[in-house]
C-alpha positions in Angstrom: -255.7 16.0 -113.4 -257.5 19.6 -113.7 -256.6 21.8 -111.0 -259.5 24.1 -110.0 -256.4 26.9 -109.0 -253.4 27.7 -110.2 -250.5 30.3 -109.1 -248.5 32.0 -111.4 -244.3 32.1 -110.7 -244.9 35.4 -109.4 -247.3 34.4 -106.9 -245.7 31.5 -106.2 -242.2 33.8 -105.1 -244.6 36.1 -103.3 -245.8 32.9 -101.3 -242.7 31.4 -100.3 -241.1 35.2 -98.6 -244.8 35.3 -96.6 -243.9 31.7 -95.7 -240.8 32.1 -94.5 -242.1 35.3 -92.4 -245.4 34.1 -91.5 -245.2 30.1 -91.4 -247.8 27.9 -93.5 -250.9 30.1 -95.1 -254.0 29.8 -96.4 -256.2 31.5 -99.2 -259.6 32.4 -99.2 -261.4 34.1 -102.3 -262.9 37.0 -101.0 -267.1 37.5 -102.6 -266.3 41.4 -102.2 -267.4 44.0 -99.9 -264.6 46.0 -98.3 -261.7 43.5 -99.4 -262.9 43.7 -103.2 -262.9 40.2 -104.9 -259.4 39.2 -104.0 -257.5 35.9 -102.6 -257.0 36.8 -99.5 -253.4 35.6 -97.9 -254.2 34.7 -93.8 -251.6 32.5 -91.8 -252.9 28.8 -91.8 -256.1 28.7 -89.7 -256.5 32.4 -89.0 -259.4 32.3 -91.1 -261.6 30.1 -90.0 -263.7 28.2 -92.5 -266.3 25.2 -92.0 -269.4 24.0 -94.3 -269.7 26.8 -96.2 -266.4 26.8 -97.8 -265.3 25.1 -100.6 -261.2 23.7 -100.7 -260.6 24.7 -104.3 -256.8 23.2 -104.0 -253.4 24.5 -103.4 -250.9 27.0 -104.3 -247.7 26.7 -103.2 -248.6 24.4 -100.8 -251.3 26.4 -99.0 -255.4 25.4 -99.4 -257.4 28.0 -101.3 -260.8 27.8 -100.0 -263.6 30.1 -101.2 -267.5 29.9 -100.0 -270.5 27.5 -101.4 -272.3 30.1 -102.8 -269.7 32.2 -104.4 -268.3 28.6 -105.9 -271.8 28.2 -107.6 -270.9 31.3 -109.7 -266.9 30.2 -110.5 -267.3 26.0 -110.8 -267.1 26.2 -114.4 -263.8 28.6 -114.0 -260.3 27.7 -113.4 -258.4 30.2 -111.0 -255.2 31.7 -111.6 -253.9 33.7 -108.9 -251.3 36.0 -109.4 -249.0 39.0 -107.9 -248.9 42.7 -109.6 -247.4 45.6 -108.3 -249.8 47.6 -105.8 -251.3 47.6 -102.8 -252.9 44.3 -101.3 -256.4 44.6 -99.1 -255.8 45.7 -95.6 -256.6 42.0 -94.1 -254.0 40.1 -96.2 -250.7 39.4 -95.7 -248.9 41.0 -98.9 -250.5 44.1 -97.8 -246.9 45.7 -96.8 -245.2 44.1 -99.5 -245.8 46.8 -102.4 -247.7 43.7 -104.3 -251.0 42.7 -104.1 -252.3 39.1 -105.1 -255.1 38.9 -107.9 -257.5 36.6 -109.5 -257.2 36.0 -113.0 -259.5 33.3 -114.4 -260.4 31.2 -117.3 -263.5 28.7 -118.6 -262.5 25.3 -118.5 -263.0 23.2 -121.3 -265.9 21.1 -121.8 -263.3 18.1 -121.8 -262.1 19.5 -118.2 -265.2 19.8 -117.0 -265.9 16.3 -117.6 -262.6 15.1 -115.7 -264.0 17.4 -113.0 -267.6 15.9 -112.8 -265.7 12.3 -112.8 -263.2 12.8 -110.4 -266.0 14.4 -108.2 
């Protein structure tokens, strides 16, 4: 199965210690403005999304949702998100954590994006 988003092992640690302070989360790629184009790291539901977003997947058990339009631009993309040193965006969670989650990215194959186009 292709996965439309993936978390690195450092992102993955990040998520579980803003888990355990913060209960279930949720993702949402931000399309820019004053929170750059980061993955934004909300408790579950805080943000609220509807018909405009898109449910990429999960990452360490949380959704990762991003919107319709910016998914027109990213569909042929695999997302990785991952945790460096440095400060996260204001209205995310990592924010006080001295890391920041980022968005690393890749084409998919034209094999995966057949398996993607299949599966629907």
């Amino acid at each position: 199965m292709v996965e439309r988003v993936l978390a690195t092992d450092a992102a993955l640690e990040l998520i579980e210690r803003l888990t355990r302070q913060h209960g279930p989360l949720m993702f949402h790629q931000s399309g820019g403005c004053c929170d750059g184009s980061a993955p934004m790291c909300y408790p579950d539901g805080e943000f609220k999304t509807g018909g405009s977003d898109v449910r990429l997947g999960e990452i360490g058990g949380c959704p990762v949702y991003m919107a319709a339009d910016q998914f027109e631009y990213w569909k042929h993309t695999q997302l990785i998100i991952d945790a460096v040193p440095g400060r996260g965006a204001g209205f995310s969670l990592e924010a006080p954590e001295g890391l920041r989650f980022l968005t690393r990215s890749r084409v998919f194959t034209d094999a995966e994006t057949d398996a993607l186009a299949a599966s629907g």
